[in-house]
C-alpha positions, -999 to 999 in steps of 0.1 A, spaced: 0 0 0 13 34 -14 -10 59 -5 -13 79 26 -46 67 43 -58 96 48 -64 133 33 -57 165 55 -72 200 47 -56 228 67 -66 265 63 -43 286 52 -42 302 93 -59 283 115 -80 305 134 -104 276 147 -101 252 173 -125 228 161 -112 195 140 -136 179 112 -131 143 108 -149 122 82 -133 84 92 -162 62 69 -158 82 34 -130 63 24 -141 46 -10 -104 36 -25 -107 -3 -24 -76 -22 -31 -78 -45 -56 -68 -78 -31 -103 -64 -13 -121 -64 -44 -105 -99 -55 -116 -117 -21 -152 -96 -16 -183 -121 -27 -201 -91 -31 -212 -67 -56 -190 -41 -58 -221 -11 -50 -229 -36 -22 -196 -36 -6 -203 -2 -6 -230 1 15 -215 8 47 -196 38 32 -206 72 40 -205 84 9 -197 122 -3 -195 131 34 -163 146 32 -177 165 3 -205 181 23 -176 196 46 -152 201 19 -154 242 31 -144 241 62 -106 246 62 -121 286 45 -136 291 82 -96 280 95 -108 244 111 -94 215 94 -105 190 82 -94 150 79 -107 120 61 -106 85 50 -90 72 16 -98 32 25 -137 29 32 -146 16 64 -156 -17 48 -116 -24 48 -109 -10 82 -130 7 103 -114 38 115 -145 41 142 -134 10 165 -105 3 188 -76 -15 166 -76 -46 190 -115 -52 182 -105 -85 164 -134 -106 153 -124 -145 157 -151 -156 132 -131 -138 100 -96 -133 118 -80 -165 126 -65 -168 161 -84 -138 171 -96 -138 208 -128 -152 217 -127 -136 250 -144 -103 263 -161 -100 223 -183 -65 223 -217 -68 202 -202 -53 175 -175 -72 170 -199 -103 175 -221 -94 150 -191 -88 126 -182 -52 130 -151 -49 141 -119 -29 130 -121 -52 102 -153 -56 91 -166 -94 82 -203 -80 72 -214 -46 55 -248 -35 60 -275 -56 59 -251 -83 78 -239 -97 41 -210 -113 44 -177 -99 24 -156 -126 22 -157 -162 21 -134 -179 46 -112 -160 68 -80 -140 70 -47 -142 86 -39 -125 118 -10 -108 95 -32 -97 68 -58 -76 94 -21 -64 116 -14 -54 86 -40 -35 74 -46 -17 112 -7 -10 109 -11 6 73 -44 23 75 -54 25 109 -28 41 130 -20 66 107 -51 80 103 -55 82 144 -19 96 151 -24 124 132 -63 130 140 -43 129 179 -20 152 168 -44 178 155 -65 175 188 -31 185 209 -24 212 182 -59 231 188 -52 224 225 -24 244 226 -30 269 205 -67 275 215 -68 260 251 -87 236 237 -99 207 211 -137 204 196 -136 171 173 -165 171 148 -171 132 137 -189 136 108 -211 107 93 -243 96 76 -268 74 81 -290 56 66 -330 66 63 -342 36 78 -323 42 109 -343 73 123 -379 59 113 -388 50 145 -370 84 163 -390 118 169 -362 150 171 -375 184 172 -416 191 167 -423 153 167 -408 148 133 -377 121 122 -346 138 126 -324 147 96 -294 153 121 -287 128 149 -259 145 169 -238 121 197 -225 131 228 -220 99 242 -253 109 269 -230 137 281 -195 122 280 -175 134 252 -182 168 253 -191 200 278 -233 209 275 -227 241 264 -206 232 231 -231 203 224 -260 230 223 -240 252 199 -236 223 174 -272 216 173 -283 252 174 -262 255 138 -278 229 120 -315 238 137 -304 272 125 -300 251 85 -337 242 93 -325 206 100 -341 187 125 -325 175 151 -321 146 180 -294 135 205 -281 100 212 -305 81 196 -302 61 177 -262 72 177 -247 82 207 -210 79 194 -181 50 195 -148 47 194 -137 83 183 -160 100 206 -155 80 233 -113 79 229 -111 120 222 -133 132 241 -124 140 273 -144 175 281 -122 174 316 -91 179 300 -105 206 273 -110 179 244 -148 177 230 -160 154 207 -191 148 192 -204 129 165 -229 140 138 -250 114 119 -265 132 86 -297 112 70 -279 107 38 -310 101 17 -314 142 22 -283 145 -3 -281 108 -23 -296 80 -43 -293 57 -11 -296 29 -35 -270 42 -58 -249 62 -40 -247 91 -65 -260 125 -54 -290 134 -63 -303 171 -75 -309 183 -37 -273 174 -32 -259 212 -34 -281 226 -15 -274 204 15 -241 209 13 -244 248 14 -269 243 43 -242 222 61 -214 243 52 -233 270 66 -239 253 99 -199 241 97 -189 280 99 -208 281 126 -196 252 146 -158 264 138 -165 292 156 -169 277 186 -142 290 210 -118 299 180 -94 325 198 -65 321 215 -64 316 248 -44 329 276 -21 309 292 -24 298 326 5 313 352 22 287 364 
C-alpha cells in the first residue's frame, strides 16, 4: 500500500479550534479487497458514507481543518479500537471479552457490511488484518491525535467534529424536534465526550439550516468520541450522523439534485460550529 490513508485539509491560518473528521468516506478499495469480496461491488459499498467529506469540503475557509478517509470503512473501520478483532473472519483472534459489534461482525475489520452480508468467504490471517490496522489504521489516528493536541495548545482547547451519515431507515422509529424524524442525529455519548454548552452550539447551527435534530439516539458515538473526548481535559468530541438520503440516491450512491443545496446548508452550519471557542487563549500562570 502506497498511498497515505488519509487526506488533511488545513486552512491557510488556523484561526479555529475545532477539527472535522470524516473516518467512513474512504471509497479507495484495493484490488486484493475487491478480489476476495463475494459481493457486488455497490454492495460492498453500502456501509460507506459516501460524499460526506464533500459536504464539509469548506471548512478549512472558516480556519478548522478537516481529515478524512482514503480506504472505506468496509476495509478498516477507522471508528473502532484496533484490538477489536473478530475471531469468526480473523483467525486466532480472541474469543474472550467480544463487544456486540464485533460479535455481529463489526469490528476494525469488518466481516459483514450493512444488511449483515457477508464480504468474504473464509477467513483472513492475523498478519493480513495487523497489517491493514498497521497501514491504515494508526496513521489516520496519530495524526487525528496530533491535531487535537495542536488546537489544544494553540486555543486551550480541542472540539472534534465526527462527521457521518446514516441511513434513512435508521431514524424511522425516532422523533427529534416538533415530533418529526430527525435529519441530524448529533452524539455526545449521553454527556460524555463533550461539555453541555458546546453540544448546544452544534445543534443550534444545524436547527439554525432548518435541520431537525435529535441527540443520542439512535447514535450516541463510538470509538472516536469515546477515545477524544475528554471534556475534563478541554478535548470535546461529538459525532454527527446526517440522514444521507437528504443529499443521495441511497440505493446508488450518486448525489441526487438536492445534493448542493445540503451541502451549502451544512457548510453553513460548519462556519458556525468552527467558531466555537476559536481565539487564543491565555495561558495559565504557572
Amino acid at each position: 500500500m502506497t498511498q497515505q490513508p488519509f487526506v488533511l485539509h488545513r486552512p491557510k491560518e488556523r484561526t479555529s479550534c475545532v477539527v472535522f473528521s470524516s473516518p467512513h468516506s474512504g471509497c479507495r478499495y484495493p484490488p486484493d479487497m475487491m478480489q476476495r469480496s463475494v459481493l457486488d461491488p455497490l454492495v460492498l459499498r453500502s456501509s460507506e458514507d459516501a460524499h460526506v467529506d464533500k459536504l464539509y469540503g469548506e471548512v478549512p475557509r472558516f480556519g478548522a481543518v478537516l481529515l478524512s478517509a482514503v480506504y472505506p470503512r468496509a476495509y478498516v473501520d477507522l471508528n473502532r479500537r484496533a484490538d477489536e478483532l473478530d475471531p469468526a473472519l480473523i483467525e486466532g483472534a480472541p474469543r474472550a471479552g467480544l463487544n456486540p459489534r464485533v460479535a455481529s461482525g463489526l469490528g476494525v475489520i469488518p466481516r459483514v457490511v450493512s444488511g449483515g452480508r457477508n464480504i468474504y468467504r473464509g477467513k483472513m490471517s492475523r498478519a493480513e488484518a495487523q497489517g491493514r490496522i498497521d497501514a491504515v489504521w494508526h496513521p489516520y489516528h496519530r495524526l487525528l491525535q496530533a491535531l487535537i493536541e495542536e488546537a489544544r495548545g494553540l486555543f486551550g482547547q480541542a472540539v472534534l467534529i465526527d462527521c457521518h451519515s446514516m441511513p434513512r431507515e435508521a431514524v424511522l422509529a425516532v422523533r427529534g424536534g416538533k415530533g418529526r424524524r430527525p435529519d441530524v442525529v448529533i452524539g455526545d455519548r449521553y454527556g460524555a465526550s463533550a461539555a453541555p454548552g458546546i453540544v448546544s452550539e452544534v445543534e443550534a447551527a444545524f436547527r439554525a439550516q432548518g435541520f431537525d435534530v435529535a441527540r443520542n439516539v439512535p447514535f450516541a458515538g463510538a470509538f472516536v468520541t469515546q477515545n477524544y473526548g475528554r471534556p475534563s481535559r478541554r478535548s470535546h468530541a461529538i459525532q454527527v450522523e446526517i440522514d444521507r438520503s437528504l443529499y443521495m440516491d441511497e440505493r446508488t450512491l450518486t448525489p441526487h439534485s438536492d445534493f448542493d443545496a445540503v451541502r451549502a446548508r451544512i457548510t453553513a452550519a460548519a462556519e458556525a460550529i468552527a467558531g466555537i471557542g476559536g481565539k487564543a487563549l491565555p495561558l495559565a500562570a504557572e
